[in-house]
N, CA, C and O atoms as a GROMACS GRO file, in nm:
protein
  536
    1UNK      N    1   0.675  -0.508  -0.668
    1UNK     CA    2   0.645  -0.491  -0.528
    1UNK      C    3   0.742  -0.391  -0.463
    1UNK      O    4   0.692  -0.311  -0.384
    2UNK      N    5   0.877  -0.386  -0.487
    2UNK     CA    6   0.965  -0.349  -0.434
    2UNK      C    7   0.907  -0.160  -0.471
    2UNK      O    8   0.847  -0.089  -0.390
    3UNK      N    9   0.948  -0.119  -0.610
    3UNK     CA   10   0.846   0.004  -0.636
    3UNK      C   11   0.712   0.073  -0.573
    3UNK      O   12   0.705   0.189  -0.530
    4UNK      N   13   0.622  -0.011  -0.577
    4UNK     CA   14   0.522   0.030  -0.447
    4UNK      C   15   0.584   0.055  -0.317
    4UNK      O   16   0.577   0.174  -0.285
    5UNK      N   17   0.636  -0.012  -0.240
    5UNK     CA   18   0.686   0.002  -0.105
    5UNK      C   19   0.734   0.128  -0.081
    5UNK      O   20   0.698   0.217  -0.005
    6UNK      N   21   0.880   0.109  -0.210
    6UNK     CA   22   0.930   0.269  -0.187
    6UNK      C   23   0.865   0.404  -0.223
    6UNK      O   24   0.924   0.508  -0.194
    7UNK      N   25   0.740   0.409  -0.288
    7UNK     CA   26   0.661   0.488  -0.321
    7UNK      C   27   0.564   0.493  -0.203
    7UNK      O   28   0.545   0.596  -0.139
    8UNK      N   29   0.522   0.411  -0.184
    8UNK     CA   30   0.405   0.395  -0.012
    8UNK      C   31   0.511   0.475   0.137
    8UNK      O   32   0.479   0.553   0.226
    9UNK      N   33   0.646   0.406   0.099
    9UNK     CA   34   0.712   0.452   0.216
    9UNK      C   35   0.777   0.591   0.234
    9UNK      O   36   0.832   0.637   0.334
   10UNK      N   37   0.752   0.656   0.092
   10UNK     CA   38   0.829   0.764   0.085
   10UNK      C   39   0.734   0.920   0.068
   10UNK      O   40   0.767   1.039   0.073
   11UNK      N   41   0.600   0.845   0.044
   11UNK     CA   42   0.478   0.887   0.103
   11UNK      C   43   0.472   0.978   0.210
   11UNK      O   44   0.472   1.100   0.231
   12UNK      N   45   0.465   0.831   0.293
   12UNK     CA   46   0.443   0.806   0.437
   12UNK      C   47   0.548   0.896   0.529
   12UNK      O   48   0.513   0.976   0.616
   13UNK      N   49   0.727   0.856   0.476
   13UNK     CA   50   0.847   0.879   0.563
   13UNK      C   51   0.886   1.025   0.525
   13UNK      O   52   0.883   1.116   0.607
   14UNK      N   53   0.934   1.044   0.361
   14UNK     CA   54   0.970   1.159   0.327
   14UNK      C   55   1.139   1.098   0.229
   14UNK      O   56   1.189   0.987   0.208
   15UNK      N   57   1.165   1.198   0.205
   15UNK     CA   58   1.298   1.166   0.099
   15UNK      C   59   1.452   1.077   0.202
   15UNK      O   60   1.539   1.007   0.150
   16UNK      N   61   1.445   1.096   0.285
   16UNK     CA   62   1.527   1.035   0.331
   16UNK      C   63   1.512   0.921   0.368
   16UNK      O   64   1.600   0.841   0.336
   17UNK      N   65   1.390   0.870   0.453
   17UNK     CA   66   1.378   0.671   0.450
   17UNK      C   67   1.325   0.670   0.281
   17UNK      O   68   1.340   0.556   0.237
   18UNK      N   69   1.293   0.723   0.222
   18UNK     CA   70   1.269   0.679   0.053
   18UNK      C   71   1.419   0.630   0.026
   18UNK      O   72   1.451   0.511   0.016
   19UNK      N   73   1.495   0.724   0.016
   19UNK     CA   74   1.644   0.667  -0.048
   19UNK      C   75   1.678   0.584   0.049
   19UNK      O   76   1.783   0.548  -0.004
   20UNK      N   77   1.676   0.540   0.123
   20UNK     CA   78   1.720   0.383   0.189
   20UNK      C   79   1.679   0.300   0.141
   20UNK      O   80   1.754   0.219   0.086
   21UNK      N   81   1.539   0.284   0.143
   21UNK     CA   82   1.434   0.174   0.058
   21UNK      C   83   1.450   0.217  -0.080
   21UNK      O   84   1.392   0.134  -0.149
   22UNK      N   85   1.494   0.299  -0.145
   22UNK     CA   86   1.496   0.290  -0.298
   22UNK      C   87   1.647   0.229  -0.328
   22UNK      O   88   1.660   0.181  -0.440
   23UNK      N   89   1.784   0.224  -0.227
   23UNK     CA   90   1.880   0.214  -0.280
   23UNK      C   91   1.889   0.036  -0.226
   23UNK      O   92   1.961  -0.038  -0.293
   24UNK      N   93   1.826  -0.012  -0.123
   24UNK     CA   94   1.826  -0.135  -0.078
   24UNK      C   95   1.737  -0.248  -0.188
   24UNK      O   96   1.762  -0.365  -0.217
   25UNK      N   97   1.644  -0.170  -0.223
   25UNK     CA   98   1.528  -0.240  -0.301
   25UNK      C   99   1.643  -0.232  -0.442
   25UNK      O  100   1.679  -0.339  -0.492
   26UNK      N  101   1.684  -0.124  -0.488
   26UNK     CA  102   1.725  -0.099  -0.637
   26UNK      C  103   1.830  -0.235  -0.669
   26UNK      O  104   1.812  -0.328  -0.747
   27UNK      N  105   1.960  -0.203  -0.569
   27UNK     CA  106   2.040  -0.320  -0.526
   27UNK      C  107   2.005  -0.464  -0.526
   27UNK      O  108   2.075  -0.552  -0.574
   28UNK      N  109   1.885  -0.480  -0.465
   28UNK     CA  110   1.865  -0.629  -0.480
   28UNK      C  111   1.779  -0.641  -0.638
   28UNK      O  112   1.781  -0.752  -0.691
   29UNK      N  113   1.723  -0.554  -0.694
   29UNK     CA  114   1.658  -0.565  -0.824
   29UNK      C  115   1.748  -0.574  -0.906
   29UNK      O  116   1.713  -0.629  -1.011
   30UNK      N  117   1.893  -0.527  -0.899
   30UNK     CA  118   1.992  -0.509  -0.970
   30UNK      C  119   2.106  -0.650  -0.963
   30UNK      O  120   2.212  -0.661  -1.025
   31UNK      N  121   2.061  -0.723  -0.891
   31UNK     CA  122   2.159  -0.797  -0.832
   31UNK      C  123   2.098  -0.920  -0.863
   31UNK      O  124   2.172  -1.017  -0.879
   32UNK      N  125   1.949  -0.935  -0.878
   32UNK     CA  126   1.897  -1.016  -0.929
   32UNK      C  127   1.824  -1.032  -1.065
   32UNK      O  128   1.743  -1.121  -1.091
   33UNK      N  129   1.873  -0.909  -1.168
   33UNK     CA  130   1.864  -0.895  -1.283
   33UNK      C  131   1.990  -0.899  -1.390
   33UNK      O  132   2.106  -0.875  -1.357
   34UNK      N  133   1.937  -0.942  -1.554
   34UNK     CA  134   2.061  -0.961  -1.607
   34UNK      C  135   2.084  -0.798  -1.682
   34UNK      O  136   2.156  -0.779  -1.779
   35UNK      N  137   2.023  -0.718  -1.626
   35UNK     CA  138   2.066  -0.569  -1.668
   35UNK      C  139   2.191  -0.548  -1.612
   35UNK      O  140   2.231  -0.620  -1.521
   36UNK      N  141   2.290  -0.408  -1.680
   36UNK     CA  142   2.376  -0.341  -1.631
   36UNK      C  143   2.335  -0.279  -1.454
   36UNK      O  144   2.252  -0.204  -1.404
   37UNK      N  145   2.430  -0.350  -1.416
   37UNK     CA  146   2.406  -0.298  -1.286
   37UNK      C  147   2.433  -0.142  -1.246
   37UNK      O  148   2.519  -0.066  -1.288
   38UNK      N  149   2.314  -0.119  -1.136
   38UNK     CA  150   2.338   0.046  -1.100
   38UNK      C  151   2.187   0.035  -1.193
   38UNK      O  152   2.099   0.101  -1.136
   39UNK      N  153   2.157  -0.006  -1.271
   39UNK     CA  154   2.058   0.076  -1.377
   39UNK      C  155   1.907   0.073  -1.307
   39UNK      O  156   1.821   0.149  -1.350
   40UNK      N  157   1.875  -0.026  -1.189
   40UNK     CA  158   1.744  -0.048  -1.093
   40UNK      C  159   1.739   0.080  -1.059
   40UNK      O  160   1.665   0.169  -1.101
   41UNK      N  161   1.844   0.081  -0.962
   41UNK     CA  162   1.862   0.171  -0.839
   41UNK      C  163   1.886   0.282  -0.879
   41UNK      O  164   1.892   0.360  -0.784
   42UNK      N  165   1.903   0.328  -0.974
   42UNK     CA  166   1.910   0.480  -1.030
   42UNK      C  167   1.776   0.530  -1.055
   42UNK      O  168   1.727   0.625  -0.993
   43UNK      N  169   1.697   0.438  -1.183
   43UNK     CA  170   1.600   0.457  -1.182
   43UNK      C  171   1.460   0.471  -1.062
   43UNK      O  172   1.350   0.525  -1.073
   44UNK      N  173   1.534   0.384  -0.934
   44UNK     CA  174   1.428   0.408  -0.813
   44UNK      C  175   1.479   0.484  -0.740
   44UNK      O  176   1.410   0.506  -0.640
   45UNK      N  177   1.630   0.568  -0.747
   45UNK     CA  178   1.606   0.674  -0.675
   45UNK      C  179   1.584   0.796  -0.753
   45UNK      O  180   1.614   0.902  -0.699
   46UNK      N  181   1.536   0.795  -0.876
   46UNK     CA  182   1.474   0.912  -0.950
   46UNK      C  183   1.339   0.848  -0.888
   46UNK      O  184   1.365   0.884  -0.773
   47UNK      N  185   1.262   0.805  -0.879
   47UNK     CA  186   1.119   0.785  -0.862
   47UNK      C  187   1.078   0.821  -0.716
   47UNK      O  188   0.975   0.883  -0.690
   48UNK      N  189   1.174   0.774  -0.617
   48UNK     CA  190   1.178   0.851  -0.511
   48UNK      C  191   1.188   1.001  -0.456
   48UNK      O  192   1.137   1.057  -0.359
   49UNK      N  193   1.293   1.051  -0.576
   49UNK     CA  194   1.293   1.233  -0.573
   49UNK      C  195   1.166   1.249  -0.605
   49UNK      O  196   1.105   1.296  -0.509
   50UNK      N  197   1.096   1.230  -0.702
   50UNK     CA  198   1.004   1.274  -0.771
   50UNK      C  199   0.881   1.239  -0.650
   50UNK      O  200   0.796   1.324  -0.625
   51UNK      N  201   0.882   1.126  -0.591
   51UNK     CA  202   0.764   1.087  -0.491
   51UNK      C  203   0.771   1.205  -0.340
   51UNK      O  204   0.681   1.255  -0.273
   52UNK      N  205   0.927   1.215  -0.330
   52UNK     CA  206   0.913   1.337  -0.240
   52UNK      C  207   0.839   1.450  -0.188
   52UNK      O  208   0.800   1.489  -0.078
   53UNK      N  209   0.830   1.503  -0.356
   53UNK     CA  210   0.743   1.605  -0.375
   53UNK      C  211   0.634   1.610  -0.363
   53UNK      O  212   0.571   1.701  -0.418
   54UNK      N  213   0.574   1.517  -0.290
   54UNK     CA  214   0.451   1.472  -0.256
   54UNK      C  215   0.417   1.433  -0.131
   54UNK      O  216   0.301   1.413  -0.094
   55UNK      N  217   0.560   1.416  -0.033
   55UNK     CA  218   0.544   1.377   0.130
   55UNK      C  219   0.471   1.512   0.176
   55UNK      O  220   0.483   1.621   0.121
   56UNK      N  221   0.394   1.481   0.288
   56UNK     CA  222   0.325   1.570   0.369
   56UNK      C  223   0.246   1.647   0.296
   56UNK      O  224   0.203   1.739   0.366
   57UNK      N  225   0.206   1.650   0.180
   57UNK     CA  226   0.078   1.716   0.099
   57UNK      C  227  -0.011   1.697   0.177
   57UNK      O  228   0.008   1.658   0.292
   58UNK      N  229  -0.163   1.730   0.110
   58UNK     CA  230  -0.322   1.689   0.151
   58UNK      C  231  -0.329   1.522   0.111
   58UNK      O  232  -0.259   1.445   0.045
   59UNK      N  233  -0.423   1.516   0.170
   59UNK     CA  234  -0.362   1.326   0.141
   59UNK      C  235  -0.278   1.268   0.181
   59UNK      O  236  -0.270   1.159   0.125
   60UNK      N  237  -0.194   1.284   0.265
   60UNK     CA  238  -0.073   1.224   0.261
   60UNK      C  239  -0.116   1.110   0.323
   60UNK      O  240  -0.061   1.026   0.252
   61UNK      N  241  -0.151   1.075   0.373
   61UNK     CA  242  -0.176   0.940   0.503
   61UNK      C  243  -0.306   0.876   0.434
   61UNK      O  244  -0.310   0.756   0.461
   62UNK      N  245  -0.381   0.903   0.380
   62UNK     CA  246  -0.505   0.855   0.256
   62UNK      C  247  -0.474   0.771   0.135
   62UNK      O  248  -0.368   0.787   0.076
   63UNK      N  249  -0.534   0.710   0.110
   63UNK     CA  250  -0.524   0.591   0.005
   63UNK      C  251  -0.494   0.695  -0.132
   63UNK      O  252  -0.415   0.668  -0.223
   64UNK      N  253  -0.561   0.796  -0.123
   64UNK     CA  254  -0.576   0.857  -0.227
   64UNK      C  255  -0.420   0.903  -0.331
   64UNK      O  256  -0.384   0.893  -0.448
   65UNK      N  257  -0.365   0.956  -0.198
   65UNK     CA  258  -0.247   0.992  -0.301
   65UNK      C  259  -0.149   0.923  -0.379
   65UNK      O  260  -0.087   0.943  -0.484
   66UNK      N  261  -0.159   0.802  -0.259
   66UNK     CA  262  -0.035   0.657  -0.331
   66UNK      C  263  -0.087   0.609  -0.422
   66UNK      O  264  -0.014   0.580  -0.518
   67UNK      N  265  -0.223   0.582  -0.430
   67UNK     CA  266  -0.328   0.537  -0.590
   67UNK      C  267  -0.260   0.610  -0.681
   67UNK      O  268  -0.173   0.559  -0.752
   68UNK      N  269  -0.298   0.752  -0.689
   68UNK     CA  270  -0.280   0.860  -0.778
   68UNK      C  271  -0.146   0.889  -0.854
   68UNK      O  272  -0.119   0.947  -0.959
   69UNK      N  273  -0.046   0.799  -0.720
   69UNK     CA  274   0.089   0.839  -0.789
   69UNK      C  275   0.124   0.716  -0.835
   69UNK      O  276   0.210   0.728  -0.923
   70UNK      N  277   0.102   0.630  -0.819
   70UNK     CA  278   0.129   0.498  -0.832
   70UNK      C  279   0.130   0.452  -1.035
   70UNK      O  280   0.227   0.415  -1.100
   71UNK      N  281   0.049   0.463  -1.062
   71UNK     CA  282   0.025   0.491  -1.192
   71UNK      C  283   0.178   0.568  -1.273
   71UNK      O  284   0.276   0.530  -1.339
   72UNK      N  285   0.133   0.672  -1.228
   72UNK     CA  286   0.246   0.737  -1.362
   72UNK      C  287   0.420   0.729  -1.314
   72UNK      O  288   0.525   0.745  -1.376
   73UNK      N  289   0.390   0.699  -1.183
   73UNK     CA  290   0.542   0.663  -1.135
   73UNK      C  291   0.621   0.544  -1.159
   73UNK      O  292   0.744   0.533  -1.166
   74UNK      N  293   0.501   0.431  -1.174
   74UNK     CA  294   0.558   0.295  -1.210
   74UNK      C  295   0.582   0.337  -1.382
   74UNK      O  296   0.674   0.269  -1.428
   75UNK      N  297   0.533   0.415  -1.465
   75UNK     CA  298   0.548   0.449  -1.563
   75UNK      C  299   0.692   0.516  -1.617
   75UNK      O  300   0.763   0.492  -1.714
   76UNK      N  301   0.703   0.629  -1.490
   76UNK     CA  302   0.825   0.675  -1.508
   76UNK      C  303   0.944   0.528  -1.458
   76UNK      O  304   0.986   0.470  -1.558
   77UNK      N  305   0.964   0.506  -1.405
   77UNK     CA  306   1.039   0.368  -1.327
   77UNK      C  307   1.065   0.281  -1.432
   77UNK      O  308   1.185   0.252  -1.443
   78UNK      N  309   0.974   0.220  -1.528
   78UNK     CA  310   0.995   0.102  -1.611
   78UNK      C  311   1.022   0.209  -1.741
   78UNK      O  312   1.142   0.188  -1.755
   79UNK      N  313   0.999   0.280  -1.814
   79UNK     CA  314   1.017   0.371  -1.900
   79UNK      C  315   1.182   0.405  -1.855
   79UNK      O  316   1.269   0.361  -1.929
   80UNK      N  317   1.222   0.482  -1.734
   80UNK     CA  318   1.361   0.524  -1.746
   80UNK      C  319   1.434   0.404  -1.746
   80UNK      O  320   1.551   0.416  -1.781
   81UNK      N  321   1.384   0.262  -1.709
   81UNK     CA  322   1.467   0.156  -1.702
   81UNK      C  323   1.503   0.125  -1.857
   81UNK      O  324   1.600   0.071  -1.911
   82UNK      N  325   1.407   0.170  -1.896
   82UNK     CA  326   1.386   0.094  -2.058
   82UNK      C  327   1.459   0.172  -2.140
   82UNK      O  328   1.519   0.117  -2.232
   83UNK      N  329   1.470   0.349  -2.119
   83UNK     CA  330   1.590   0.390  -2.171
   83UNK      C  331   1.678   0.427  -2.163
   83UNK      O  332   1.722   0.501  -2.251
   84UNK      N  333   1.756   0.392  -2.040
   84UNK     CA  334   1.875   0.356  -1.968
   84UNK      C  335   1.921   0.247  -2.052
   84UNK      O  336   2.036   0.263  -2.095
   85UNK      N  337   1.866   0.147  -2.084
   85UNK     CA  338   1.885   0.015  -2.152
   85UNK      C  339   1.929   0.056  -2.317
   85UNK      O  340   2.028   0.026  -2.383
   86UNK      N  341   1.878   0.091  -2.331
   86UNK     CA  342   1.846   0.144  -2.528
   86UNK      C  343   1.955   0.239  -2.493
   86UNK      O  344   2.052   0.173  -2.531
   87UNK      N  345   2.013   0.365  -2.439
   87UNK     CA  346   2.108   0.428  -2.447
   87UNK      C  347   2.246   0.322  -2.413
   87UNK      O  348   2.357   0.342  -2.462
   88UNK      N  349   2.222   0.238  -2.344
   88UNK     CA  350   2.396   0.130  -2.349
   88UNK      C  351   2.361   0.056  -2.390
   88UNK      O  352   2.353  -0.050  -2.328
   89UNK      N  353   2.299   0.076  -2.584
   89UNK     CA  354   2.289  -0.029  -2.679
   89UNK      C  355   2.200  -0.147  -2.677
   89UNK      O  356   2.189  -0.222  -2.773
   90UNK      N  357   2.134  -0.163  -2.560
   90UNK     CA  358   2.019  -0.236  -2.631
   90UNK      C  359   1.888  -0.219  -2.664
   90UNK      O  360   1.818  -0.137  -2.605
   91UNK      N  361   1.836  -0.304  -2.773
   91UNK     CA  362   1.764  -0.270  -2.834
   91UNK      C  363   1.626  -0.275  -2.773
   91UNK      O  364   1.604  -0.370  -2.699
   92UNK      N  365   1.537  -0.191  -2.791
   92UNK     CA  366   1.398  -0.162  -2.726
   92UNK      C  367   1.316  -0.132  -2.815
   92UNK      O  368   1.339  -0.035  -2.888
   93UNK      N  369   1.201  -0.210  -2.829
   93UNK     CA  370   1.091  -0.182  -2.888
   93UNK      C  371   0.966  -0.128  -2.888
   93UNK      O  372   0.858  -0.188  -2.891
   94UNK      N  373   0.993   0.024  -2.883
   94UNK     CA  374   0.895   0.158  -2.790
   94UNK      C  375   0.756   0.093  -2.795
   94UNK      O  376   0.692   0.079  -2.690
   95UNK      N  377   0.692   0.040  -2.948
   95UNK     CA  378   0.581   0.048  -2.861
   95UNK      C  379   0.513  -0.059  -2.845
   95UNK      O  380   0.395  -0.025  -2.837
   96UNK      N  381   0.527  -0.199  -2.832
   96UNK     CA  382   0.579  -0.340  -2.789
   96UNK      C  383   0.594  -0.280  -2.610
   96UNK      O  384   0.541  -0.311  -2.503
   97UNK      N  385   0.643  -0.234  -2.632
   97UNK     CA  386   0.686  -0.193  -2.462
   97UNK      C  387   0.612  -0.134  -2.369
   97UNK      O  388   0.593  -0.152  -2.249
   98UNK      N  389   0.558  -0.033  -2.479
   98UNK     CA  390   0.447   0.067  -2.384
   98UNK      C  391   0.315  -0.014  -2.412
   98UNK      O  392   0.228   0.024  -2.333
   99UNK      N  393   0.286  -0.078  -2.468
   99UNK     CA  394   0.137  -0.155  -2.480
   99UNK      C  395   0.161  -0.265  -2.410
   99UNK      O  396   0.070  -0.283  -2.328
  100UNK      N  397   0.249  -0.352  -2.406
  100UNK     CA  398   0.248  -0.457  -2.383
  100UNK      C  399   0.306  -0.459  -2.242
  100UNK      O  400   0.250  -0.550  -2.180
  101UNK      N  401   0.400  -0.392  -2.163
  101UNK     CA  402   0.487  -0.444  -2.071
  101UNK      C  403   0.436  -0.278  -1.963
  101UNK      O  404   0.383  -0.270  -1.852
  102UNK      N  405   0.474  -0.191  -2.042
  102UNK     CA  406   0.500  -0.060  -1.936
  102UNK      C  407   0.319  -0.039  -1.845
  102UNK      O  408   0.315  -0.029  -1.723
  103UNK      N  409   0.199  -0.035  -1.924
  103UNK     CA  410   0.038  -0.010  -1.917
  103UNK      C  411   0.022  -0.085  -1.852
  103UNK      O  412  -0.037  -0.048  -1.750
  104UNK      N  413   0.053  -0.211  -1.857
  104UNK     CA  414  -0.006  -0.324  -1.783
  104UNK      C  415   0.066  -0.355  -1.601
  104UNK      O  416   0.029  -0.414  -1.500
  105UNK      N  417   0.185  -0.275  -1.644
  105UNK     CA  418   0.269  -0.325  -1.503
  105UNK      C  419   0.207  -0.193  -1.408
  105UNK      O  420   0.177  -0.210  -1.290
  106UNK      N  421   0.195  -0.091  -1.462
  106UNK     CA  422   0.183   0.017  -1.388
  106UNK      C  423   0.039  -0.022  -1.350
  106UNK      O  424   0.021  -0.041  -1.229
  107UNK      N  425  -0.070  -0.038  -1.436
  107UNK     CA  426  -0.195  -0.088  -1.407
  107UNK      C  427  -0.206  -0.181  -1.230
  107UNK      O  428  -0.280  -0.161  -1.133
  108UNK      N  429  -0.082  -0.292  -1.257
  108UNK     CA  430  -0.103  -0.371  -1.177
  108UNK      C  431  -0.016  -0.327  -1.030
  108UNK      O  432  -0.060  -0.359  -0.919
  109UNK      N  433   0.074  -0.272  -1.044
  109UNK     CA  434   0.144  -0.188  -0.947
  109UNK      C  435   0.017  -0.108  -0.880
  109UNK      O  436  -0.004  -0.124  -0.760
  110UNK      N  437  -0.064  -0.023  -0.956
  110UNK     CA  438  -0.160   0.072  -0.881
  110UNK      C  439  -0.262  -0.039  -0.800
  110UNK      O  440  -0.303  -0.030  -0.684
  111UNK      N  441  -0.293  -0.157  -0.909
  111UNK     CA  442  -0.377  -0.255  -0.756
  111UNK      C  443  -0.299  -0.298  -0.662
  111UNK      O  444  -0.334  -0.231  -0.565
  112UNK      N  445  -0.233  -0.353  -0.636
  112UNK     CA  446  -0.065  -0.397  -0.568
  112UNK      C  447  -0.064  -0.249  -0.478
  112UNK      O  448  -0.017  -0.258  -0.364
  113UNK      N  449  -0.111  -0.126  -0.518
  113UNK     CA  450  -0.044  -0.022  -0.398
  113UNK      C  451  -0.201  -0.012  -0.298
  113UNK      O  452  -0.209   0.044  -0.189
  114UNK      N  453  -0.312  -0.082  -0.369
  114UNK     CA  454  -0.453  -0.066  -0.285
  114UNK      C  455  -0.450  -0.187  -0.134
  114UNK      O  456  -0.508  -0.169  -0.027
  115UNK      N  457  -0.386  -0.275  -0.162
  115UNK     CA  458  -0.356  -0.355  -0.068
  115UNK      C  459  -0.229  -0.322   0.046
  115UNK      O  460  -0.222  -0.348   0.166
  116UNK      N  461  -0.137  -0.255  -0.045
  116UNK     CA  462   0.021  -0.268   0.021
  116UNK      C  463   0.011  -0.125   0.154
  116UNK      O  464   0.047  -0.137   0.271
  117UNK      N  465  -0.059   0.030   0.074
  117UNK     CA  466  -0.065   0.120   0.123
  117UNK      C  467  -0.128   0.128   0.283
  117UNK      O  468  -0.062   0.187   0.369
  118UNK      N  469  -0.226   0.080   0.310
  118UNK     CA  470  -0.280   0.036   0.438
  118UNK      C  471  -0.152  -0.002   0.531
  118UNK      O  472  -0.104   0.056   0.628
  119UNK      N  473  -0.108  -0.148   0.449
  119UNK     CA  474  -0.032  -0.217   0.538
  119UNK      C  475   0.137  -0.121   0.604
  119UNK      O  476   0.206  -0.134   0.704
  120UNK      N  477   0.140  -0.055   0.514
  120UNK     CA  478   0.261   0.069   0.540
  120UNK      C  479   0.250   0.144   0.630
  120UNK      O  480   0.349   0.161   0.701
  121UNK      N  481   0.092   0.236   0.667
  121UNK     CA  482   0.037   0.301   0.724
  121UNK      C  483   0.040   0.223   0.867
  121UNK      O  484   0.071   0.273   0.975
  122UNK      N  485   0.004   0.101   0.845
  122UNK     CA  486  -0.018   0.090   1.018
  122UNK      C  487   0.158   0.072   1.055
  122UNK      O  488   0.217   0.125   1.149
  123UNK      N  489   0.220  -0.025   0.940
  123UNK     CA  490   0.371  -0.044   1.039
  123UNK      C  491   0.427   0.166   1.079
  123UNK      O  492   0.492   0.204   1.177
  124UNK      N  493   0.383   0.240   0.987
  124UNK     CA  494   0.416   0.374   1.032
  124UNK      C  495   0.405   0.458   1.120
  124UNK      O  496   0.485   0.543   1.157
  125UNK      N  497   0.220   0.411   1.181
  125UNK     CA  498   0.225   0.414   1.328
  125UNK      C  499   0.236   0.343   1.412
  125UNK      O  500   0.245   0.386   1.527
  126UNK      N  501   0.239   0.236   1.390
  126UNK     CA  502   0.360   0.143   1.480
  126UNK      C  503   0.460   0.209   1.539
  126UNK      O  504   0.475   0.243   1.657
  127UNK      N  505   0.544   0.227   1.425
  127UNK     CA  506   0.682   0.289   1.441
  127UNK      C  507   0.674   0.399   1.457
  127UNK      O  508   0.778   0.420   1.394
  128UNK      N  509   0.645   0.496   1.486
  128UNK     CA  510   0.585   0.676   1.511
  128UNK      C  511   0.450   0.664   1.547
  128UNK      O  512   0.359   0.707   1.477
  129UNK      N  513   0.427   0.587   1.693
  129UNK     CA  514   0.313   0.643   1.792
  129UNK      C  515   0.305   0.783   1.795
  129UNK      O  516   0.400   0.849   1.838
  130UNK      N  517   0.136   0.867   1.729
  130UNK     CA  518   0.137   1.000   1.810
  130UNK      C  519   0.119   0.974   1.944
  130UNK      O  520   0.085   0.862   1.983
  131UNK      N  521   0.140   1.073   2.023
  131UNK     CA  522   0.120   1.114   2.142
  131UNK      C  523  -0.053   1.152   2.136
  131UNK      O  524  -0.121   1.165   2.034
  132UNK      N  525  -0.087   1.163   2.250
  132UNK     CA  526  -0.227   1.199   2.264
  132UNK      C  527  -0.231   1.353   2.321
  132UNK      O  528  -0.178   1.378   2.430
  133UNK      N  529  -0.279   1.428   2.266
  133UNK     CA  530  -0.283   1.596   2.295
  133UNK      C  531  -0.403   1.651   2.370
  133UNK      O  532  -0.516   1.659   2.324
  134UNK      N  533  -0.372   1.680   2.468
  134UNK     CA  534  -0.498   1.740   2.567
  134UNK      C  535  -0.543   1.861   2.549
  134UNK      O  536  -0.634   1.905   2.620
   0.00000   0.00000   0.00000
């Protein structure tokens, strides 16, 4: 959940509320995991650079683009977690991992962003009323 958000929000906001929500979210993923700490939050603020590159495109405010990225980003996210892990020695079982754990989470992350993305959008104009232009 935490991954969608910062991907929906960084969408929506741009690279700078992304790294707030990627370093607040990473922190508590890190804090409530028995991984080397730092290793969440690194990996979600690489996913956030990378989601950047995508604020204010075509689409931006459309279901379409957070679907689209949602997929290969939760991919990149659990993949760099996984060899962050395997480089400070532990052991990972590539493809145990990618069939079983990495396909399926990203799968379910992309439904998880069909519900979540809406709900981002309205707190966004909530919080950034346009003005009305005559």
């Amino acid at each position: 959940m935490v991954l969608v958000i910062v991907i929906g929000w960084t969408i929506l906001r741009g690279l700078r509320h992304g790294v707030v929500w990627a370093v607040i979210g990473g922190l508590s993923l890190d804090l409530l995991s028995g991984g080397p700490f730092g290793l969440f939050t690194l990996a979600m603020l690489v996913v956030t650079l990378v989601t950047s590159l995508f604020h204010g495109r075509l689409f931006g405010s459309s279901i379409i683009l957070p679907l689209s990225l949602t997929f290969p980003l939760s991919l990149l996210f659990n993949g760099l977690a996984l060899l962050l892990l395997n480089l400070l020695g532990r052991p990972v079982v590539w493809d145990e991992a990618f069939s079983a754990v990495l396909v399926p989470v990203a799968i379910f992350n992309t439904a998880v962003m069909l519900l979540v993305f809406p709900l981002l959008y309205m707190l966004n104009r909530w919080l950034n009323p346009q003005p009305l232009s005559f």
